[in-house]
DRENPA-3360 file (N, C-alpha, C; in nm, 2 decimals, always signed):
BEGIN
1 = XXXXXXXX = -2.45/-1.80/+6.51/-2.57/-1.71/+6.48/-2.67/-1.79/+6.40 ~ -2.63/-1.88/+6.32/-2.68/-1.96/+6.21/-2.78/-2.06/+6.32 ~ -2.77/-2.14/+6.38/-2.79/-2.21/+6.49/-2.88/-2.13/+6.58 ~ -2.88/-2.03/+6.61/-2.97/-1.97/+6.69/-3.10/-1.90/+6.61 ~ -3.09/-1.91/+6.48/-3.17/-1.90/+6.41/-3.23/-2.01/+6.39 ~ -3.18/-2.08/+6.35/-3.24/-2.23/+6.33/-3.34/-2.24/+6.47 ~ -3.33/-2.26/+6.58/-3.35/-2.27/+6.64/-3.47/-2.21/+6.73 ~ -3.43/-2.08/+6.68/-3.60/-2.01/+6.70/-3.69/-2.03/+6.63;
9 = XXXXXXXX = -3.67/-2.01/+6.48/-3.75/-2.06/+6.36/-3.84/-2.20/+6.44 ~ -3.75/-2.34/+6.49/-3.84/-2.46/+6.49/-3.87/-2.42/+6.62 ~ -3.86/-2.34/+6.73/-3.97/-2.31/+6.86/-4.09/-2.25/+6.82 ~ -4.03/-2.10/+6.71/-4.19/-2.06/+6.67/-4.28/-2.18/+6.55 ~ -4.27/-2.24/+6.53/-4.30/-2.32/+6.47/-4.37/-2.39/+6.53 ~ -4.34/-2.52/+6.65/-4.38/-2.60/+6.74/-4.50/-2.50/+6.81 ~ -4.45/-2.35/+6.82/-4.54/-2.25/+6.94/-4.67/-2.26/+6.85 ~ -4.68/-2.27/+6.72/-4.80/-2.23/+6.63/-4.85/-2.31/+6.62;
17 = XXXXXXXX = -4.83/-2.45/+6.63/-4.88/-2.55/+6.61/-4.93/-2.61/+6.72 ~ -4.90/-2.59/+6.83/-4.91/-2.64/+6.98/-5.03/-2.50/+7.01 ~ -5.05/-2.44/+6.94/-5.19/-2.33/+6.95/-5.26/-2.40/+6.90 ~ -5.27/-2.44/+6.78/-5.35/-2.46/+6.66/-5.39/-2.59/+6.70 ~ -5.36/-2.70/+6.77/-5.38/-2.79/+6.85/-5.49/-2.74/+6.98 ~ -5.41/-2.63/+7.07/-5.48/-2.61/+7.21/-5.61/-2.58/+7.15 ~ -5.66/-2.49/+7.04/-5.75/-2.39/+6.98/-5.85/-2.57/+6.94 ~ -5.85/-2.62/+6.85/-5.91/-2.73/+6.76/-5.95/-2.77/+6.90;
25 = XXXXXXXX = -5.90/-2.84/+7.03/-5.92/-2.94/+7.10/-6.05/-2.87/+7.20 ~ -6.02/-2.70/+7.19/-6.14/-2.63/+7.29/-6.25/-2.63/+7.21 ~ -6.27/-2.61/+7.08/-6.36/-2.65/+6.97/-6.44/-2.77/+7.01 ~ -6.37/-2.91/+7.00/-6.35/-2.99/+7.01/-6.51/-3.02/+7.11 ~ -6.40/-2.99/+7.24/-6.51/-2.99/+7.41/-6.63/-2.89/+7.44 ~ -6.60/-2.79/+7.33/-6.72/-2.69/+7.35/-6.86/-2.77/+7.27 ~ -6.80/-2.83/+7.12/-6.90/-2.92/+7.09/-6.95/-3.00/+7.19 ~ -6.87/-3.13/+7.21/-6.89/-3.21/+7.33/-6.99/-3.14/+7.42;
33 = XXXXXXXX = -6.97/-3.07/+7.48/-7.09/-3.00/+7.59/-7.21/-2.97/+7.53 ~ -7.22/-2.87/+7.45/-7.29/-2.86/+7.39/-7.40/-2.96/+7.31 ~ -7.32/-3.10/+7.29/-7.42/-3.21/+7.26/-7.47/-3.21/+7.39 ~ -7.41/-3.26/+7.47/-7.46/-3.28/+7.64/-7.56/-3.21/+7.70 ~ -7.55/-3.08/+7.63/-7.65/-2.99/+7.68/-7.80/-3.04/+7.64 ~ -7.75/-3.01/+7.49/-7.92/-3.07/+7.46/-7.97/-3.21/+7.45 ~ -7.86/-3.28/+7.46/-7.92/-3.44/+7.52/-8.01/-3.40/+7.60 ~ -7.93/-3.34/+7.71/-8.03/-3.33/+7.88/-8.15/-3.28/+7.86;
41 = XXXXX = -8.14/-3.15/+7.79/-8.27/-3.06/+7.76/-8.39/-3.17/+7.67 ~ -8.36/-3.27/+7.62/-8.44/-3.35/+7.54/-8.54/-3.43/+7.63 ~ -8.41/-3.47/+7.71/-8.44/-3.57/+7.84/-8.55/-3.49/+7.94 ~ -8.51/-3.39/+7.97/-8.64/-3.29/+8.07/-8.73/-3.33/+7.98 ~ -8.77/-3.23/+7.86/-8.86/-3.21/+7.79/-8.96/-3.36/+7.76;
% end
């Protein structure tokens, strides 16, 4: 029982962290576009 506790404990753990990761990295690319965007729009203009 001890072991299967352990064991979920470090899955939810990796699970929260492996969000907290996916979440930062969409941040991340939304910036990135978002430069891109108004690079372009500079470039029209």
């Amino acid at each position: 029982m001890r072991k299967l506790f352990v064991l979920f404990a470090a899955a939810a753990a990796l699970t929260t962290a492996a969000c907290n990761t996916i979440s930062g990295v969409g941040r991340d690319a939304s910036a990135a576009g978002d430069a891109v965007t108004g690079a372009a729009e500079d470039a029209k203009n």
